[in-house]
N, C-alpha and C positions, 0 to 999 in steps of 0.2 A: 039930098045926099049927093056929094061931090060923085063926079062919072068912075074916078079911082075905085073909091071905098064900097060904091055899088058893084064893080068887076070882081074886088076881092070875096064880097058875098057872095055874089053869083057861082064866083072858081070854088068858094068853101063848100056852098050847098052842091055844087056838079062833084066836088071830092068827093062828100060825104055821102052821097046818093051812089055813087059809082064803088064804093067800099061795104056799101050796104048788097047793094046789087050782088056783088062778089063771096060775102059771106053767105047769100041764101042761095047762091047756087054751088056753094062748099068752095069756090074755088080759094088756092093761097096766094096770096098776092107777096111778092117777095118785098122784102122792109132792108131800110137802113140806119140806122142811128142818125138822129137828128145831129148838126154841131152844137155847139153850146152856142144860146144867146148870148147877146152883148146888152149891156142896159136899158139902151135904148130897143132894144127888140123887147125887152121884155116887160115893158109896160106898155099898150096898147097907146095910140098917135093921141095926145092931146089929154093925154091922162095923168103925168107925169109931174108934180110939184116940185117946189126950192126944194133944196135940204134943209132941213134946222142941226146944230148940234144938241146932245142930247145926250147927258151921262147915266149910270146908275151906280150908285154906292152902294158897296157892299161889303160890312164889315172895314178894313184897311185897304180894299182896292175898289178902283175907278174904273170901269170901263166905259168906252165913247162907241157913241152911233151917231151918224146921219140917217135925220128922218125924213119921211113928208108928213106934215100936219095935216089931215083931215077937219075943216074949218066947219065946212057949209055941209047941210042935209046932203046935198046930191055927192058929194065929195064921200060922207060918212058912207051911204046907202052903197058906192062903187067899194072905196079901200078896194082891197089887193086882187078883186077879182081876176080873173083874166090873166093871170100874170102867168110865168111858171121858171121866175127865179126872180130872188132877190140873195145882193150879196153881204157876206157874213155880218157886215158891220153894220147893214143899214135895218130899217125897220120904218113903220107907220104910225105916228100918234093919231089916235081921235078925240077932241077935245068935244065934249057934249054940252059945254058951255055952263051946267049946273050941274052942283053933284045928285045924282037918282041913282036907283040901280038901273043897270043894263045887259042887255044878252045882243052875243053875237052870234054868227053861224058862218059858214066856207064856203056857199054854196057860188059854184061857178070860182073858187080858191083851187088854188092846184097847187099849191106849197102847204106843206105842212106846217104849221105856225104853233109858238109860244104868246101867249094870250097874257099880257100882264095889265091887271086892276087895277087900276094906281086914283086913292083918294086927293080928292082939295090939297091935300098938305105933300102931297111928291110921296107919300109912304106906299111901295104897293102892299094891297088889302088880298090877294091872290092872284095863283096863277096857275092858268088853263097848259099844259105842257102838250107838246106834238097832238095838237086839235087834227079829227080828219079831213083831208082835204076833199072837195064836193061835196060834205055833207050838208042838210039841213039841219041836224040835231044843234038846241041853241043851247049856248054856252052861258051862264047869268054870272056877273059878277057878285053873286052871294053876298052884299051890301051894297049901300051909295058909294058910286065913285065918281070923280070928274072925268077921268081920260079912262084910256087903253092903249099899247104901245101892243102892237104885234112887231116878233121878232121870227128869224127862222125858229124850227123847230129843233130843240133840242139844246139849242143856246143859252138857256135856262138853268139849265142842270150842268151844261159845261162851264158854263161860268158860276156856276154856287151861288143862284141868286132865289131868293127867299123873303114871303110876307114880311114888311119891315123894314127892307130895304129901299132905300130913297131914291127918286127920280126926279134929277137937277135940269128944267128947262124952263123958259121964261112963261111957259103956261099956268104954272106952281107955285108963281109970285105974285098973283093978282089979290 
């Protein structure tokens, strides 16, 4: 592990011990509002994939995202952990490479997420809406699907999107 990445462990586990320390002896420790990440802050170093583009029909409208593909096992196994903002447009596809059924779960997620099933043929098959964030409880896509597209939470329902509706990206063409 680079000498960087082991300091910031080091500084996280001395925070976190020193925050622990402070709540068992009652004390308050005065707080400030984080700023807001930027992108790049908000996917851990080395974690970060292309964009793909990445539409969904629905009904007479189009709406577009930029995603990251999740390709590979270790890729699927991470998705959005760690994060604690993605912006309104973007989202993560996981392509399982066969259609099965699958379940997912937030654990170590700090965003609230819309969970979309999407079968072999681009149709999504359902959708998991504002999932909890750090939970374990797993989520199944209630049939065979090929992907998943996480979206923020609540995206779903703002945009009127609903089992049946189509998801155009070059994963859906094979």
């Amino acid at each position: 592990m680079p000498i960087q990445a082991r300091t910031r462990s080091f500084l996280a586990g001395l925070a976190a011990a020193g925050l622990a320390l402070a709540a068992t002896l009652g004390l308050a420790l005065p707080t400030r509002a984080a700023p807001p990440l930027t992108l790049a802050q908000a996917a851990p170093a080395g974690q970060a994939t292309a964009l793909e583009a990445l539409s969904i029909v629905s009904g007479d409208k189009r709406h577009a995202f930029q995603v990251e593909v999740m390709r590979t096992p270790e890729q699927r196994a991470r998705g959005l952990m760690h994060r604690r903002y993605m912006p309104s447009d973007r989202g993560m596809l996981f392509d399982f490479e066969r259609t099965e059924p699958v379940a997912m779960w937030m654990e170590n997620t700090y965003i609230p997420l819309d969970m979309l099933f999407i079968r072999a043929d681009g149709t999504i098959a359902r959708i998991a809406e504002d999932t909890e964030p750090l939970s374990r409880r797993t989520i199944p896509s209630g049939e065979p699907v090929l992907s998943v597209l996480e979206v923020n939470g609540g995206v779903s329902r703002k945009l009127g999107l609903k089992p049946g509706d189509r998801v155009e990206h070059p994963l859906f063409r094979r």
